[in-house]
N, CA and C of each residue as an Amber inpcrd file, in Angstrom:
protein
   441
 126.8490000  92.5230000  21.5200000 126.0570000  91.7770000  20.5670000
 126.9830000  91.1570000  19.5270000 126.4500000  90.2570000  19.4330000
 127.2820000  89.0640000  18.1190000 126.5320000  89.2320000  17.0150000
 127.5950000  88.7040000  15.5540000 126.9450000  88.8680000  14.5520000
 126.9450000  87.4090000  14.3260000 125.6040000  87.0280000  14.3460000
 124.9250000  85.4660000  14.0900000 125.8850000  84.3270000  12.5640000
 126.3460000  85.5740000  11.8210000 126.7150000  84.4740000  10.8470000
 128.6090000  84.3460000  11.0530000 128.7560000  84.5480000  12.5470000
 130.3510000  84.4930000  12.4850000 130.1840000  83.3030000  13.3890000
 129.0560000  83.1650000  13.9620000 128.9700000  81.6560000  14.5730000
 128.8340000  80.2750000  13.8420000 129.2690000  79.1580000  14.6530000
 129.0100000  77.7880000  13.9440000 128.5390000  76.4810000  15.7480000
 128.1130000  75.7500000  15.2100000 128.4000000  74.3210000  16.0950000
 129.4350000  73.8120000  17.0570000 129.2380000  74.2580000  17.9530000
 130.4840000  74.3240000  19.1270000 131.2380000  75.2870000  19.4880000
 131.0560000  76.3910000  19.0650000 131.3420000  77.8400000  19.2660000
 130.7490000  78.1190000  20.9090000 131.6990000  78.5380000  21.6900000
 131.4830000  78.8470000  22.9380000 131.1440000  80.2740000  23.3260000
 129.9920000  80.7340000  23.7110000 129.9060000  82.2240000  23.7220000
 129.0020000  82.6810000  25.2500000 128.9900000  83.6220000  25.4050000
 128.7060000  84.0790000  26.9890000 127.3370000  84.3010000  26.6450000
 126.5470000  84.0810000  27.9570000 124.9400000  84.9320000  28.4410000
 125.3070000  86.0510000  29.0110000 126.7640000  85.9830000  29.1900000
 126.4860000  87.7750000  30.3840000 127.2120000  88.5680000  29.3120000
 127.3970000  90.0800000  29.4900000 128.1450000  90.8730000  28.6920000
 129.3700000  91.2310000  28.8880000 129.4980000  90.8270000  30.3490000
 131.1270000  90.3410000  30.7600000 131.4730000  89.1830000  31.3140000
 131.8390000  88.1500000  30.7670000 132.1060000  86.5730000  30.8580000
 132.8370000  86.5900000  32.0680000 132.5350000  85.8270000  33.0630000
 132.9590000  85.9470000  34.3370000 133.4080000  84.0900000  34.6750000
 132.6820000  83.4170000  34.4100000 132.5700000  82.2620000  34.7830000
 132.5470000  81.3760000  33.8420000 132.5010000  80.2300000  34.0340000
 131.6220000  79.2160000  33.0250000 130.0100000  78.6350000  33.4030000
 129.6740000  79.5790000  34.5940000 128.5960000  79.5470000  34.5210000
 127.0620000  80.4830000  33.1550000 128.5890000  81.5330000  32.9060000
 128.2050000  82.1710000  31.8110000 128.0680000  81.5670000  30.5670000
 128.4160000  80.3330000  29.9780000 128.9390000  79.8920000  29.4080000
 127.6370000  79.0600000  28.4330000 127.7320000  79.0670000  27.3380000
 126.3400000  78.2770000  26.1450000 127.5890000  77.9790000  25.0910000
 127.7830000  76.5030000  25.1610000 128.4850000  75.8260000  23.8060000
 127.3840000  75.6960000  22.8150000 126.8400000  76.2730000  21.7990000
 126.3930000  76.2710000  20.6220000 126.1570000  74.7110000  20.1170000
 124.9370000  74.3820000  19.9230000 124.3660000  72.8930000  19.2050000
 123.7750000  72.9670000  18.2680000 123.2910000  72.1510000  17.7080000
 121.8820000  72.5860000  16.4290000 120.6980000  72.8480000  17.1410000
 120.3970000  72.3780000  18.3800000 119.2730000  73.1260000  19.2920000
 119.4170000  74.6770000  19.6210000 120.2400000  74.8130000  20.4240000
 120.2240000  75.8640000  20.7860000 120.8540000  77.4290000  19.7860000
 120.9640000  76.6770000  18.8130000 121.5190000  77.7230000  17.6370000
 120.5780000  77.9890000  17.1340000 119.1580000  76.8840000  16.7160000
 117.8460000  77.1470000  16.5200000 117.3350000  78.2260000  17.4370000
 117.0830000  77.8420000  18.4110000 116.6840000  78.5330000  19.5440000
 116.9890000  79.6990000  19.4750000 118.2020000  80.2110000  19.3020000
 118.7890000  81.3350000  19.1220000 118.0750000  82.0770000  17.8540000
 117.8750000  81.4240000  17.2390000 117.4450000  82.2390000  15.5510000
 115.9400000  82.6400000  15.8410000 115.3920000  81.4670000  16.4420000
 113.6420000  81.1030000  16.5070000 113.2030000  82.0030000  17.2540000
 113.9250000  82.7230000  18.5900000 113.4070000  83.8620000  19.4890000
 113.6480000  84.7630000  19.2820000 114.6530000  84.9330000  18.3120000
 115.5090000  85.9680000  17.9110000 116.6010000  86.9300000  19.0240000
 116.9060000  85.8660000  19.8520000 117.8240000  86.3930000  21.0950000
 119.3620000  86.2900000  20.7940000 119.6680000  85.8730000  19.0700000
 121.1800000  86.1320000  19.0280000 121.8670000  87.3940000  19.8890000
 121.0480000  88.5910000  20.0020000 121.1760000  89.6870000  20.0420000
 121.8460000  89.4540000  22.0110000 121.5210000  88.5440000  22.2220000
 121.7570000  88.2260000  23.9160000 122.8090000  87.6140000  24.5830000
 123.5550000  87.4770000  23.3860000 124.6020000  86.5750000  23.6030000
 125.9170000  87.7010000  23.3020000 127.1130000  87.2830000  23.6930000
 128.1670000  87.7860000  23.6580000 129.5920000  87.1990000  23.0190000
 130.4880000  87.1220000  22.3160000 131.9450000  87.1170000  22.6560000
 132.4450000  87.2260000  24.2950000 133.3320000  85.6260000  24.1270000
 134.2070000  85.6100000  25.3690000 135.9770000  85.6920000  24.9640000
 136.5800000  87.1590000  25.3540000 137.9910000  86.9630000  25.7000000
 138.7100000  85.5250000  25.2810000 140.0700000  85.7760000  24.8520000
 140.6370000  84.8130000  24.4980000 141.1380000  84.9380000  25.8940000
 141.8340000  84.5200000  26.8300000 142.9660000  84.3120000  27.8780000
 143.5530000  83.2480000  28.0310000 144.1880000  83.0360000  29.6090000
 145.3800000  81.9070000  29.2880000 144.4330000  80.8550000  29.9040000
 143.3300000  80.8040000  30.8450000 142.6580000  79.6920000  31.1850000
 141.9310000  78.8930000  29.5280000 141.5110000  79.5160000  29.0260000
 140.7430000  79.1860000  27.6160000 141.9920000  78.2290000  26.5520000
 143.4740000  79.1500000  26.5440000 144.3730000  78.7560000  25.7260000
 144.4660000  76.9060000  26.4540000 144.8140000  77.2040000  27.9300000
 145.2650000  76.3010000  28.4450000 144.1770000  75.1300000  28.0470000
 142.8490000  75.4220000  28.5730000 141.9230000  74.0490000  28.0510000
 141.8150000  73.6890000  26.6710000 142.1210000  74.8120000  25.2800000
 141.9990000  74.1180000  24.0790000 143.2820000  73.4490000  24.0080000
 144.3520000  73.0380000  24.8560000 145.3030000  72.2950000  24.4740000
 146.9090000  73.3060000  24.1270000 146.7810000  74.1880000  24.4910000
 148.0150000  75.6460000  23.8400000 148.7800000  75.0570000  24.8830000
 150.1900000  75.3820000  24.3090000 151.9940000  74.8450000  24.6630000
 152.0040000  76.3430000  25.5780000 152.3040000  76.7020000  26.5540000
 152.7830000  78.2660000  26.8770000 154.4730000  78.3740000  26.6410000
 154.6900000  78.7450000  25.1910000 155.7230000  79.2270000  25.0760000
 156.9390000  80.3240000  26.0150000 156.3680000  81.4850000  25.8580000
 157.0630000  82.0910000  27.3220000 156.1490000  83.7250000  27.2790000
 156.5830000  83.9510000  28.1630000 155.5710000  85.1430000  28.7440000
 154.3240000  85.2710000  28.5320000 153.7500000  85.9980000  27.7490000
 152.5070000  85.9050000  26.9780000 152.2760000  85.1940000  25.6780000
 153.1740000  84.0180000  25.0580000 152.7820000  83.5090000  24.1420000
 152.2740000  81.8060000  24.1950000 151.3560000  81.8690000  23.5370000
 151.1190000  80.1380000  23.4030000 151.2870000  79.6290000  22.0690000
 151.5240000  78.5160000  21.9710000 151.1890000  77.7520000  20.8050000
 150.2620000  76.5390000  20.7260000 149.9550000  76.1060000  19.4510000
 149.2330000  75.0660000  19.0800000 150.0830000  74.2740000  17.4300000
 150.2300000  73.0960000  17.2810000 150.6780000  72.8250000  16.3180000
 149.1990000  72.3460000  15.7590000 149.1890000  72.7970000  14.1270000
 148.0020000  72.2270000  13.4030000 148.9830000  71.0990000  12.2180000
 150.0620000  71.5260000  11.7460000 150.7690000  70.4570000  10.9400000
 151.9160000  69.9670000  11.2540000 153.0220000  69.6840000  10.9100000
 154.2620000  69.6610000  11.4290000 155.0340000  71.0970000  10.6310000
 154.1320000  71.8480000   9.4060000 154.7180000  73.1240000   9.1240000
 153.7270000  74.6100000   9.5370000 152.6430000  74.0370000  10.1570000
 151.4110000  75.0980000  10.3820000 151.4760000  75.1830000  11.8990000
 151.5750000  76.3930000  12.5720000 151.5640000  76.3620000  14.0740000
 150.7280000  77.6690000  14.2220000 149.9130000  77.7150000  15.0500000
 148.7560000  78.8340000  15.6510000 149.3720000  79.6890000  17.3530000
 150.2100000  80.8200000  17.3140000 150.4290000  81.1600000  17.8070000
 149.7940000  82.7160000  18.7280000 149.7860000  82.6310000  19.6260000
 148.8310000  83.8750000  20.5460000 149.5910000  84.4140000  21.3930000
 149.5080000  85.0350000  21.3040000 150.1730000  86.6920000  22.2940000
 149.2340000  87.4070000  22.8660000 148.8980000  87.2010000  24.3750000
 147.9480000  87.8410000  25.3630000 148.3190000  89.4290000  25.9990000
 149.7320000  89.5630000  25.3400000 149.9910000  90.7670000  26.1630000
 148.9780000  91.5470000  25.2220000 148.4840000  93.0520000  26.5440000
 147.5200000  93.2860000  26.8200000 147.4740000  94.5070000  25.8260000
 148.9370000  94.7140000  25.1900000 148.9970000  95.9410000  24.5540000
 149.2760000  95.5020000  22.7790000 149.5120000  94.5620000  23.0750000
 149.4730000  93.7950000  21.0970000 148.4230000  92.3150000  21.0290000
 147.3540000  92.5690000  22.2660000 146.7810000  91.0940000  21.5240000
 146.8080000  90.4120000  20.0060000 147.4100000  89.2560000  19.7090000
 146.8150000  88.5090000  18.0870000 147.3060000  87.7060000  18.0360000
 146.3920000  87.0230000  17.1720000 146.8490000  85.5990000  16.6960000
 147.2840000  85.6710000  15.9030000 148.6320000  84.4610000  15.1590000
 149.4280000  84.8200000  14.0080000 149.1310000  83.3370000  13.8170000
 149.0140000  82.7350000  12.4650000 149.9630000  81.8750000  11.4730000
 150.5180000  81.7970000  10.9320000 151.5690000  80.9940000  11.6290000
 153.2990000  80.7050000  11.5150000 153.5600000  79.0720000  10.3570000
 153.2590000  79.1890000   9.0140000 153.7350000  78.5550000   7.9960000
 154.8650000  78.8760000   7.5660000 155.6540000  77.1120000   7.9980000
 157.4110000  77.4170000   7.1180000 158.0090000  78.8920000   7.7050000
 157.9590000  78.9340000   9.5060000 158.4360000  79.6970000  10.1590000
 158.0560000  81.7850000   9.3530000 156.7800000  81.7100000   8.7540000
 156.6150000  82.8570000   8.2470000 154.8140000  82.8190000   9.2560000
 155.4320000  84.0950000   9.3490000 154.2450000  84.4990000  10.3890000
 153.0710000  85.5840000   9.8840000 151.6330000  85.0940000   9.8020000
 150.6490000  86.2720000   8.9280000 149.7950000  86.0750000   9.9870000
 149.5130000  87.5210000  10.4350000 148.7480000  87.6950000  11.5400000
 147.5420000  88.3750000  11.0680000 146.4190000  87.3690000  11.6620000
 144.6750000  87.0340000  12.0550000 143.7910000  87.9870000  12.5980000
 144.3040000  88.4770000  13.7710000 143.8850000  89.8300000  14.7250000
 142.6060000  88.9710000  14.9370000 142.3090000  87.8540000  15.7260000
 141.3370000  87.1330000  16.5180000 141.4300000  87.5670000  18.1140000
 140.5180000  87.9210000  18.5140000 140.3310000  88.2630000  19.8660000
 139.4120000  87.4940000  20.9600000 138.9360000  86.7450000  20.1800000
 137.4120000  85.8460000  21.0250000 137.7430000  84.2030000  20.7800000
 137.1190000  83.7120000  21.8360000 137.1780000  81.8770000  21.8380000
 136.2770000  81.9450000  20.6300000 135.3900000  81.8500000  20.0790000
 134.5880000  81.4710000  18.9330000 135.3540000  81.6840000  17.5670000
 136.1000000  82.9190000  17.3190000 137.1600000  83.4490000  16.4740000
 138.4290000  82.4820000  16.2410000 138.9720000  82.2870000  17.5590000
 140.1180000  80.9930000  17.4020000 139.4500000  80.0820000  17.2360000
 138.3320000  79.3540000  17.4640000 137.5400000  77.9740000  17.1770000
 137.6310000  78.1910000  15.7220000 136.6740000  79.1340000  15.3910000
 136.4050000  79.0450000  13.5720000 137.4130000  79.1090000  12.2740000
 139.0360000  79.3810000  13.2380000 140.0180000  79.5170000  12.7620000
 140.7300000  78.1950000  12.4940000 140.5520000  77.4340000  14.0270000
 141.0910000  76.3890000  14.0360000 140.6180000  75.3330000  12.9110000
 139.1760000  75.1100000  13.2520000 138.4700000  74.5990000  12.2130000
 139.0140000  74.9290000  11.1420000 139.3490000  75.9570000  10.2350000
 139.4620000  76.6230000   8.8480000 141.0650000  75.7080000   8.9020000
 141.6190000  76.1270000   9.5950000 143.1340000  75.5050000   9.3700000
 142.9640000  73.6610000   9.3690000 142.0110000  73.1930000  10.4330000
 142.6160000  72.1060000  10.2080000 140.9830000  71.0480000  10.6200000
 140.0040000  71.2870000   9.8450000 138.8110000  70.9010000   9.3930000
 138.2420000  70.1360000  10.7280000 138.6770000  70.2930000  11.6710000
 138.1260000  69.5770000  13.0780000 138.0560000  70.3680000  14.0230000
 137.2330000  70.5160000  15.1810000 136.9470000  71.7750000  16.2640000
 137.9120000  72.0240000  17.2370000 138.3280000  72.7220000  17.8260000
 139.2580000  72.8010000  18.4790000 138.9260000  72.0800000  19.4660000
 139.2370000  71.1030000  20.9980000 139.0990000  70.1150000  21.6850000
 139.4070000  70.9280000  22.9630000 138.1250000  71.0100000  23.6440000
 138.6850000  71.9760000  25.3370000 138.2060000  70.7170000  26.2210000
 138.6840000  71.2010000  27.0960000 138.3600000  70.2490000  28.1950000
 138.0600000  71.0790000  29.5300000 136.8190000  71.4200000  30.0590000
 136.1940000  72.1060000  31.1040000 136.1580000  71.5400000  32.2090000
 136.2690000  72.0910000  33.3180000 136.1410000  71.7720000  34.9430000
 135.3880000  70.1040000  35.0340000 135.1970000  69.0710000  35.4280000
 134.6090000  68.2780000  35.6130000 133.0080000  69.2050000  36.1970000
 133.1000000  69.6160000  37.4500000 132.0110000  70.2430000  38.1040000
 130.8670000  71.1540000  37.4480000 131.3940000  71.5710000  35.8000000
 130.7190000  72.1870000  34.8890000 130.1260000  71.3960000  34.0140000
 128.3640000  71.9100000  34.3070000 127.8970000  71.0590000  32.8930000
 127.3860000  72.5340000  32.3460000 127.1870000  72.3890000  30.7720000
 126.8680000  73.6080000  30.4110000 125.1940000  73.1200000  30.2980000
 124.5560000  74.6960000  30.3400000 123.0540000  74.3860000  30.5610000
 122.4950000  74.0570000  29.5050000 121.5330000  73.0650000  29.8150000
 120.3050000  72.5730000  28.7380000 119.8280000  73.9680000  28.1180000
 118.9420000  73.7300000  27.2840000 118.7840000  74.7640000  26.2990000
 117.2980000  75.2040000  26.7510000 116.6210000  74.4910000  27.6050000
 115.6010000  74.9520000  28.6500000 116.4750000  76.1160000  29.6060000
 116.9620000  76.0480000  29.8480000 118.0010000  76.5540000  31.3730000
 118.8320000  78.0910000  30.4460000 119.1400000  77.4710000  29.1230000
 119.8960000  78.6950000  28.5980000 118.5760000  79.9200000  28.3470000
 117.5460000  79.2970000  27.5910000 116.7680000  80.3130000  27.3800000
 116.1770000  80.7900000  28.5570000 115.7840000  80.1330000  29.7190000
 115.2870000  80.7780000  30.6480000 116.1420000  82.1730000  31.3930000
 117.6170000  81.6120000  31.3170000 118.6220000  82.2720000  32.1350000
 118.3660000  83.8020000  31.0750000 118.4680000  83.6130000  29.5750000
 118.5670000  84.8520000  28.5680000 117.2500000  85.6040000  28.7450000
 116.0370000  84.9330000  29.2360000 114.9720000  85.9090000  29.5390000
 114.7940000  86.2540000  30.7300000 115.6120000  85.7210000  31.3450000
 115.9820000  86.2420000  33.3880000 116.5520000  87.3660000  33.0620000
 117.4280000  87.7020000  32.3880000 118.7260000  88.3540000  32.2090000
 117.7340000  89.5430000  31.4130000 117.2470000  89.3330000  30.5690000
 116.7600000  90.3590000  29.6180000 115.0700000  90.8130000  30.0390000
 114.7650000  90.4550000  31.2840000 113.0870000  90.5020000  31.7980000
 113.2560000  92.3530000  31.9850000 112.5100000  93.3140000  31.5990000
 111.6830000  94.6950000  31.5150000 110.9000000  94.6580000  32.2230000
 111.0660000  95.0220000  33.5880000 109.8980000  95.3120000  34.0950000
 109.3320000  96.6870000  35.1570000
């Protein structure tokens, strides 16, 4: 379960409780963020893993082994470390590094944003459309049906 006020507008977050696909996948709108509040199914949604497919589509440099980068200034750089035993994100201002401890795509989005007032820019499979907000809520009461 997510806490509703760490979300924003283009925040990418899962229908399943283990993000498998991008079929799992609800990019956040002013519809479906409504939607979310109005049924009260925030509670249905999840955090998705940062990894290297996610780094790779918001645009991240793969530095070497487990690290990526992103430049936000020519002195501000957003750096990530996937190894599995120190995950975090650091910002690296004027080569000084203060580390974030972000673990989720929505977390680096709201970060990115904070650093540099525009959304972070992914670019998804051509073959992926993410679902209408008919299709999301149906899928969250497929998923959550008691019977």
């Amino acid at each position: 379960m997510m806490d509703i006020k760490q979300l924003r507008y283009g925040n990418c977050v899962s229908l399943s409780e283990t993000y498998r696909n991008v079929g799992d996948l609800l990019i956040l709108d002013q519809s479906k963020f409504e939607a979310l509040i109005v049924f009260k199914s925030y509670d249905r949604i999840y955090p998705i893993p940062l990894t290297i497919d996610w780094l790779l589509m918001f645009g991240f440099e793969h530095i070497h082994d487990d690290l990526f980068k992103i430049h936000i200034t020519d002195s501000v750089i957003l750096i990530v470390n996937l190894n599995y035993l120190s995950q975090d994100v650091a910002i690296c201002i004027n080569n000084q590094r203060f580390y974030v401890g972000k673990k989720y795509v929505h977390e680096l989005q709201n970060l990115y944003f904070s650093l540099k007032r525009r959304d972070l820019d992914f670019n998804i499979r051509d073959e992926f459309t993410p679902p209408t907000l008919q299709q999301a809520i149906e899928r969250l009461n497929k998923a959550f049906r008691t019977e």
